[in-house]
N, C-alpha and C positions, 0 to 999 in steps of 0.2 A: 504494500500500500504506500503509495506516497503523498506523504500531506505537506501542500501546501499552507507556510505560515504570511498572512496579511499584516499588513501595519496597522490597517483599520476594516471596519467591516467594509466601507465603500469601496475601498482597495480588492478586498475579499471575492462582491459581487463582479468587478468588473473581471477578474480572472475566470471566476464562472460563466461570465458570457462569453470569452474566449475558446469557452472547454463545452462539449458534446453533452446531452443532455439526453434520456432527460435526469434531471437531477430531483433531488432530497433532499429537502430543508428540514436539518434538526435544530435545536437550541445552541448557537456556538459554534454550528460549522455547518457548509455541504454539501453532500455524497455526491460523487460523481458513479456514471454506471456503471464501470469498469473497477468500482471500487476503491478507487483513491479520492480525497477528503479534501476541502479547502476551510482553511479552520485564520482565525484572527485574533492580533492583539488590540488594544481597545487604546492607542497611544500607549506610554509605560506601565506594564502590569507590576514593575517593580520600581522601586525606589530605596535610594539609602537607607538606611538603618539610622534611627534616632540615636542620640548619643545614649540616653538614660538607657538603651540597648547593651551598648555596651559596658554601661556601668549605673547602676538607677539613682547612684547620685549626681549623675549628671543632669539630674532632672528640673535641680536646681540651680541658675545661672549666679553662677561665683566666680571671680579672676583667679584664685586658686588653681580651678582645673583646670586652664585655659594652661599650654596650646590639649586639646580635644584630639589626639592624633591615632585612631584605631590602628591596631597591629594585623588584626585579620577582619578585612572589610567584610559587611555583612547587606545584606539585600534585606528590606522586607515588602511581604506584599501590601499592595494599595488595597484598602478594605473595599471600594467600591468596585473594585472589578475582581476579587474573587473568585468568583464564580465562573468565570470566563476563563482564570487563568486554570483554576482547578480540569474545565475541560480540554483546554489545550496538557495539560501535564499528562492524563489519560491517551490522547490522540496521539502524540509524540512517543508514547512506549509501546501502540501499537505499530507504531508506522515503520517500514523497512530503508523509506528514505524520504531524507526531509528538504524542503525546497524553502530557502529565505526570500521571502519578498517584502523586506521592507522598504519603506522608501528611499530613493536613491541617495543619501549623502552620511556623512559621519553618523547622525543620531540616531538615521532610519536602522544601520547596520549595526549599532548597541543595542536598539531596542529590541529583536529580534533575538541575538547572541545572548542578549543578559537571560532571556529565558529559557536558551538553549542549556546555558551552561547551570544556572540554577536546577534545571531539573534533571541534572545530571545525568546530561544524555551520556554512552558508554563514546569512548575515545575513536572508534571506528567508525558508528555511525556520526558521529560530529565530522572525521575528517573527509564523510564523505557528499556529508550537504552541499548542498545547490544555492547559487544565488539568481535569482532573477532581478532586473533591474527596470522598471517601468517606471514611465515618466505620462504617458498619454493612456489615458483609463478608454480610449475606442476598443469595440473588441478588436480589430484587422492590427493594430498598434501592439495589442496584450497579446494576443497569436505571434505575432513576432518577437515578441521577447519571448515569449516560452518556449521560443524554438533558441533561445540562443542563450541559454543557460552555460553557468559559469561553476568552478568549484567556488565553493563560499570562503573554503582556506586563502581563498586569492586577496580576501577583505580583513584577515587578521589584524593586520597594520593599521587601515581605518576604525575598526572597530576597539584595538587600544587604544588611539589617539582620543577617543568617543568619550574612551573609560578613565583613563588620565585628566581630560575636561572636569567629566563628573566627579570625579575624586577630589581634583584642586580645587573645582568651585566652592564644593560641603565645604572642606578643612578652611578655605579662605572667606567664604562668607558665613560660616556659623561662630567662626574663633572670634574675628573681627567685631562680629554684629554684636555680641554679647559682651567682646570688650568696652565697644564703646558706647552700647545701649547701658551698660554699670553704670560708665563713667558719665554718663548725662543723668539715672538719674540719682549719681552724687552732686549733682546742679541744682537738680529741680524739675528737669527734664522727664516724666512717667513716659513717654512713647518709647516705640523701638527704632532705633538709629542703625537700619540697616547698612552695608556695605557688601560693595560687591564687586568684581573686576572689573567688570563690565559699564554698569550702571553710576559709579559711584566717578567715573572719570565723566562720563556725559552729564555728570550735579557739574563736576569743576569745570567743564565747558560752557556750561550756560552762567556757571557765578562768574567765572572768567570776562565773559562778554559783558554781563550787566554791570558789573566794577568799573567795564572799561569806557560804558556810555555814560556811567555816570560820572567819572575825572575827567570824561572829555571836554575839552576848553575850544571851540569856533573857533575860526581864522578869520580873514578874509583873503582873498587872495583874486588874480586879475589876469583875464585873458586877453589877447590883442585878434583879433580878426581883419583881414584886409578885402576890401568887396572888388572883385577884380571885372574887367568887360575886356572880353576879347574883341579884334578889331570888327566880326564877323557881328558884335551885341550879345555876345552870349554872356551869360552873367554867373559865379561863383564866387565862393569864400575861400580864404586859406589864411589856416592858424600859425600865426608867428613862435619859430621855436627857438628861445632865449640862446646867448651863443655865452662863452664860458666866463666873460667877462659881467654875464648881470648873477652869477651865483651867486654872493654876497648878499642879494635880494630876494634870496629862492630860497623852498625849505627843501629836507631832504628829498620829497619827490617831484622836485622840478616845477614847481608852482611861486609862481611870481608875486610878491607879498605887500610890494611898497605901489601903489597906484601913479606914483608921483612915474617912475618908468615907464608904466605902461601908458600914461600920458602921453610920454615923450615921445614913446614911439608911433602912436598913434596918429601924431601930429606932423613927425615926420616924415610917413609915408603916405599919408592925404597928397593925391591931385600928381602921383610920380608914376613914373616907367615902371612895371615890372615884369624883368625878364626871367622866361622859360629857364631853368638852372641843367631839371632833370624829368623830361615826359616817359614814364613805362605803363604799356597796356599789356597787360594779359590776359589771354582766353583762362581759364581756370574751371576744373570741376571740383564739386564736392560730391562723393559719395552717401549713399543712402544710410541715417545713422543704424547702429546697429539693433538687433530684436531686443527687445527688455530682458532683463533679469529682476528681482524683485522689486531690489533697491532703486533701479532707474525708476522704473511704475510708480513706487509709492511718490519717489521725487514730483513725478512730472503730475503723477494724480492730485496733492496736494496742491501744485501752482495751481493746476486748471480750476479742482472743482474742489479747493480745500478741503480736501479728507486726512485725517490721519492714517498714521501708518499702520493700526490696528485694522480700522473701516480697511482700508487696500487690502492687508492677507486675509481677513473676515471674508473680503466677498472675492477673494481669488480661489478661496477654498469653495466657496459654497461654485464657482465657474468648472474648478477642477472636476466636485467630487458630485455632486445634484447634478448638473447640467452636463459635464464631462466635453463643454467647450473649448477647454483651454488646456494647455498639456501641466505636466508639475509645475507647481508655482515659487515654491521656497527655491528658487534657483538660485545661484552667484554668477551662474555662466551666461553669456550676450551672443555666443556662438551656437551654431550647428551641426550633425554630423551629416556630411557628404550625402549618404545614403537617402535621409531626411527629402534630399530636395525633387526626389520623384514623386512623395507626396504632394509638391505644390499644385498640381494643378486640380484635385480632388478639393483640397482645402479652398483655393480660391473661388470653385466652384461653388461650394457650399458658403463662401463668405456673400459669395453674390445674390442669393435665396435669403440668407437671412438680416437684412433689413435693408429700407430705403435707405438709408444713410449710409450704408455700405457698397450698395449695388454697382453704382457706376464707377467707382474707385479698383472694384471686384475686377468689371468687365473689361479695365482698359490695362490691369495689369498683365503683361507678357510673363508666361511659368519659364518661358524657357531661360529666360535671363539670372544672371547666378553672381547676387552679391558679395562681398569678401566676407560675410558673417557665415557661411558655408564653410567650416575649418576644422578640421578634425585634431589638431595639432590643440586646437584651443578649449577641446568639449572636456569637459572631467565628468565626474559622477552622472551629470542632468546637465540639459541644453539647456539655452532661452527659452522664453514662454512666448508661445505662438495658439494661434488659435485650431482646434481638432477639425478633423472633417464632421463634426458635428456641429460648425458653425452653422447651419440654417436652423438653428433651436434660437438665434440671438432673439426673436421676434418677442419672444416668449421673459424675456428679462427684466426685474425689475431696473428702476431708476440707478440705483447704484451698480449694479451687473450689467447694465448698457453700458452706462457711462466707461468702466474697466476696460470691458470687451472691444467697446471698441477704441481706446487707446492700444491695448493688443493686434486687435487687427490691423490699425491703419499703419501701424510700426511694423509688422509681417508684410504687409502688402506693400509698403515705399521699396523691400528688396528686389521687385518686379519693373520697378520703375527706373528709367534710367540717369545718371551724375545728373546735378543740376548743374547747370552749366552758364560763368557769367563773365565779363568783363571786369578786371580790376585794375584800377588807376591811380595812378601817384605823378601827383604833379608836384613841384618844388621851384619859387618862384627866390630870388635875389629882387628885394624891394629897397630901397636906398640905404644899402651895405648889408640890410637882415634877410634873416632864411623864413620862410615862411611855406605851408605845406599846405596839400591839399588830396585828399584819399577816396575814391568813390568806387560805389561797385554798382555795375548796371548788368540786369540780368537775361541772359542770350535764352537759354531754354529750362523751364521750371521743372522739369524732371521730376522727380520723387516730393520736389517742395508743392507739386500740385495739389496734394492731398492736404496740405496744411491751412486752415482762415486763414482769409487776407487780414492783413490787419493796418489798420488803416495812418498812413503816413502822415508826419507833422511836414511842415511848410518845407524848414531846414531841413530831413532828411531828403524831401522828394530833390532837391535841388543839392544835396550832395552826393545824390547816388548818383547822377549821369554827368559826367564831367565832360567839357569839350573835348574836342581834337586838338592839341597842341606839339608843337615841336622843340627841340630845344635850340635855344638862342630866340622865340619868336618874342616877339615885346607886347606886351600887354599892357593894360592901364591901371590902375588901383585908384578905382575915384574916391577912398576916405578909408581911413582907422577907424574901428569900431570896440570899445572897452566894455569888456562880460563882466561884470562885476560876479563871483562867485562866493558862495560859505562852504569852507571842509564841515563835511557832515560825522558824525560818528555811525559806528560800525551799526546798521540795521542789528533787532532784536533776532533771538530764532526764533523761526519758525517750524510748523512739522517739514516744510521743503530744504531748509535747509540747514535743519539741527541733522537730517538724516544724510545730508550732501554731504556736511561737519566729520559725520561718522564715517561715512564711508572714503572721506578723503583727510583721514584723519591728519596724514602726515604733512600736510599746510600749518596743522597746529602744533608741529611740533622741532622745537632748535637743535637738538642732540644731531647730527649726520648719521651716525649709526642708527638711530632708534627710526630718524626717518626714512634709511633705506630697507627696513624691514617691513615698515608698515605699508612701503611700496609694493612690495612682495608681498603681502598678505590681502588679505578683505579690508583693511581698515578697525576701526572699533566692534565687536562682535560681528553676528554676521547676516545675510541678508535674512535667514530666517527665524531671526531671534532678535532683531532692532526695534521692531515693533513691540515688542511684548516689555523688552527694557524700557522704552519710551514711557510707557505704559505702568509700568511696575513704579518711576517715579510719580506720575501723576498720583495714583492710587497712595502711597506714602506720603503724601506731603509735602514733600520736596520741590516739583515742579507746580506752577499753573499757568492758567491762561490768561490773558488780556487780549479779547479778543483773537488776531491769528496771531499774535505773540506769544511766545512762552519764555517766561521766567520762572530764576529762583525764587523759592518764598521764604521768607522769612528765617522759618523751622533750614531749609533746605541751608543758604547761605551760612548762619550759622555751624551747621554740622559741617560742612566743608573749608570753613574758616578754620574750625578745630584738627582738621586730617593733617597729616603729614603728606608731602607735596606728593610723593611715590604714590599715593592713595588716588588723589583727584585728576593725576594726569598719564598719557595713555601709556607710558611707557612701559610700565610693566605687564600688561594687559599683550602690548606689542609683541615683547620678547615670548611670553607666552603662547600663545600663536605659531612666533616659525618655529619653537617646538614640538608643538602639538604638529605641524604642520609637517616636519621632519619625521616625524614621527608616523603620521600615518603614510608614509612613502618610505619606512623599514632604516629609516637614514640615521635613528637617534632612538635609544633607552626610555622606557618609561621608570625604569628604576631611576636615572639619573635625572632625569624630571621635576618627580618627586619628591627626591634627596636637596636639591637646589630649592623644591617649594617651601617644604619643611624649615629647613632654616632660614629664609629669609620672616616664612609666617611667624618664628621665634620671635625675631629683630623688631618685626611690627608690632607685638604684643608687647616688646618691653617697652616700646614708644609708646602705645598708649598708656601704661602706667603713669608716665610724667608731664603727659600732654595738660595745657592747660584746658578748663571746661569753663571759664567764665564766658564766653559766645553762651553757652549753653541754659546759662540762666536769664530766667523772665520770659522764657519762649511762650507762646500759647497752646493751650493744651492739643493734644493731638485729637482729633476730631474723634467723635465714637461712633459705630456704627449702629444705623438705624435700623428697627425691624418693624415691619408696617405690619399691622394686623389682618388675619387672614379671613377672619369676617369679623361681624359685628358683636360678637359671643367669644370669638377662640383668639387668643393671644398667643404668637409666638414664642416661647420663652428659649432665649439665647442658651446653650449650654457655658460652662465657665470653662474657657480652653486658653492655654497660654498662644501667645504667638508664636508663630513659628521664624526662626532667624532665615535671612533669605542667603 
């Protein structure tokens, strides 16, 4: 018998629709006719082991016990899926051979493992399990991966880098949480002052930013513009750029600060000659951007139609898994595999059936054309997310699942479409002794940008996007100086578009050289399928809010980050972490020496927080308590008394 294991039940049915029928639905799994079983995990059926597990005075949060470092890790099961796991334990000792199918990336291939090896399957049949790897739940998609089944030994690497994650996290955000939720409330502090590697560096990004808007001090500062006529009447601007003699008057990014100069010059290129220095026109194309990966979507879904990053995986799942329009979601990757692009034209087919708003975008994209997002060199675990040959179900979508879907498609479908193709221009003009510049791009063929709103042009762009024809030495005229009076702004708030940019391009925030060519090399701050729920997890705490699309630190939040030691609130340790983990599930690096490096450093943090001061930490406001609304008019919910749990 061979049973397949699902990640979740939807995972589960769509294997079934792949597999011959007719089938047998019992509780928990299944039957296929031929007698092999498709059976599921329900998300984690297991989780770490509570401290008070391994010692039931740990049940009590003292600095005493802290560092919490179990010698023999222990699993236990989740009370609410019990029953599930109980009959997966039963189906696993009947079965001859077992097929993994969790979902395709690091956590899919622990969740899976951890219950392999908890139920201590015997050594032979573990090495001889199967992994299948789906990403698109169509049946014609799931047929195809199950024809092309892997050893699952092949995932050992990925799945300790999984278990090493989950290890550091516990030991790093339970030791932490508990040191420093003590020491606040030796303040005065009653909440939990979680910490986390993750979460706890995107508090110091966002207290980071609001520290920084609020010391910020205005400038003024001055631009010069020259309004030129060529002798033909054609009329353009070009920006005067300071030559090394007006530095004195500049700040460090090349902005002019004294008015009394830009006066000057103003005045003295009114009513003079300006000659051609340097004319270059270029054809130029730009290629179609590449397919989404999570993180891009949520980005661009929050500009459009201000959703968070929760709403985006909320209703990418319910796209993937209800509607099965869309292929996996929690992707990192913006690439293709090769194979994939024989699909296109069933897909595009089906995009053209399912909505007006899609249709004529559908029809006029060519399958045969093959973007550079087609890269096998670039696919790991799971491709970009693209829309299923299921898309003529789009019709059928709510308000939020339109909206997604079709961000997804129109991004899938630009790869059909060909460069956009425009004219770019630099013109550089010598006006009496100064340089003065002038840059435009006029557009030859909208290609792939077809598919994008117009959007509608100010006065000054329209008229610096098409730049005359000029040659160089031709003489031009400058009938007058024109002075921009300008304010330096401070750094906009975050927002969800660009707290999640912040994340994934972490290493702009960061000055170590080493720390930021790791973070180059890695995802950035956690990863695409866990940014959202971090985001998330600070709101819920207290930490972050809103104003509006703003978010800020609050209060409680600034404080508790005031109080951390730098290593805590900024990303670098989080970084070096990663191309660990990252080494590590590509067989290149030790989980013992992991570990061993986490272990003592979590020491060094623990004896910091002993000495740290907590005065931030008093006078806070109480930590909000949670409401239970009554379940009718008669029956009151009565909360049980449960401690929190450290994150």
């Amino acid at each position: 018998m061979i049973l397949y294991i699902a990640e979740k039940p939807s995972l589960a049915r769509a294997i079934a629709a792949a597999l011959p029928g007719p089938q047998k639905k019992q509780e928990g799994c299944i039957w296929l006719p031929n007698g092999d079983c498709i059976s599921w995990c329900i998300g984690h059926l297991l989780e770490q082991a509570e401290p008070h597990v391994y010692n039931p005075a740990f049940k009590a949060w003292q600095l005493d016990h802290l560092p919490i470092i179990p010698n023999d890790w222990q699993w236990q099961e989740k009370t609410n899926t019990k029953k599930q796991l109980s009959i997966l334990k039963k189906l696993i000792k009947q079965a001859t051979q077992l097929v993994h199918a969790g979902d395709p990336d690091r956590e899919g291939q622990l969740l899976v493992d951890e219950v392999l090896h908890y139920t201590k399957v015997p050594a032979q049949k573990l090495q001889q399990t199967q992994r299948v790897l789906i990403s698109d739940l169509t049946p014609a998609a799931v047929k195809k991966s199950l024809q092309q089944l892997k050893s699952n030994a092949e995932f050992a690497a990925l799945s300790r880098s999984a278990l090493a994650r989950a290890r550091a996290d516990w030991l790093f955000g339970l030791n932490l949480t508990r040191a420093y939720t003590i020491r606040g409330r030796q303040a005065g502090y009653q909440g939990v002052l979680s910490v986390g590697r993750v979460q706890t560096p995107v508090l110091g990004l966002v207290v980071a930013r609001d520290t920084e808007r609020e010391n910020f001090v205005a400038k003024n500062y001055y631009q010069v513009w020259a309004q030129i006529t060529t002798p033909e009447d054609q009329h353009f601007q070009a920006k005067w750029l300071p030559s090394e003699a007006c530095h004195p008057y500049m700040d460090e990014e090349g902005r002019v600060l004294h008015r009394a100069l830009a006066e000057n010059v103003a005045s003295r290129i009114a009513n003079q000659p300006a000659v051609v220095t340097q004319a270059d026109y270029k054809q130029k194309k730009q290629p179609p951007p590449l397919p989404y990966n999570l993180s891009s979507l949520q980005i661009d879904a929050a500009k459009i139609f201000a959703m968070s990053a929760q709403q985006v995986l909320d209703t990418c799942q319910a796209l993937y898994e209800r509607h099965q329009i869309i292929t996996y979601p929690r992707s990192d990757c913006r690439y293709l595999p090769t194979l994939q692009h024989k699909d296109a034209k069933a897909i595009i087919d089906a995009l053209s059936k399912g909505s007006e708003a899609l249709a004529n975008s559908a029809e006029n994209a060519n399958a045969k054309l093959k973007s550079k997002a087609w890269n096998d060199k670039q696919v790991t675990a799971h491709h970009a997310i693209i829309p299923t040959s299921q898309a003529h179900k789009a019709a059928s979508l709510n308000k939020n699942e339109s909206q997604i879907f079709g961000l997804i498609a129109r991004q899938y479908l630009m790869q059909f479409y060909p460069d956009y193709q425009y004219l770019s221009t630099l013109i550089q003009l010598d006006i009496a002794g100064g340089k003065f510049e002038a840059k435009g791009s006029t557009p030859v063929s909208l290609g792939w940008r077809s598919l994008l709103p117009t959007k509608k042009k100010t006065d000054q762009e329209e008229d610096q996007e098409q730049l005359p024809n000029v040659k160089k030495e031709d003489s031009l005229w400058c009938n007058q100086g024109i002075i921009k009076d300008k304010v330096t702004t401070p750094p906009a708030a975050f927002t969800d578009a660009t707290l999640l940019a912040a994340m994934t391009g972490i290493s702009r925030f960061v000055s170590d050289k080493n720390i930021k060519a790791i973070l180059k090399e890695t995802d950035g701050l956690g990863t695409d399928a866990t940014r959202a729920g971090i985001i998330e997890i600070l709101f819920k705490r207290g930490f972050l809010i809103r104003q509006g699309k703003q978010i800020h630190a609050s209060q409680t939040g600034r404080a508790f980050a005031d109080t951390l030691p730098s290593e805590l609130v900024t990303p670098d340790m989080t970084a070096q972490w990663e191309a660990q983990l990252n080494a590590m599930s590509l067989g290149e690096s030790r989980y013992q020496d992991f570990m061993a490096g986490l272990t003592d450093n979590l020491t060094k943090l623990l004896t910091q927080s002993r000495s740290i001061s907590t005065v931030s930490l008093q006078h806070l406001p109480a930590p909000k308590k949670k409401v239970f609304k009554k379940r009718s008019a008669t029956r009151k919910r009565t909360p049980k008394s449960k401690a929190k749990k450290p994150a």
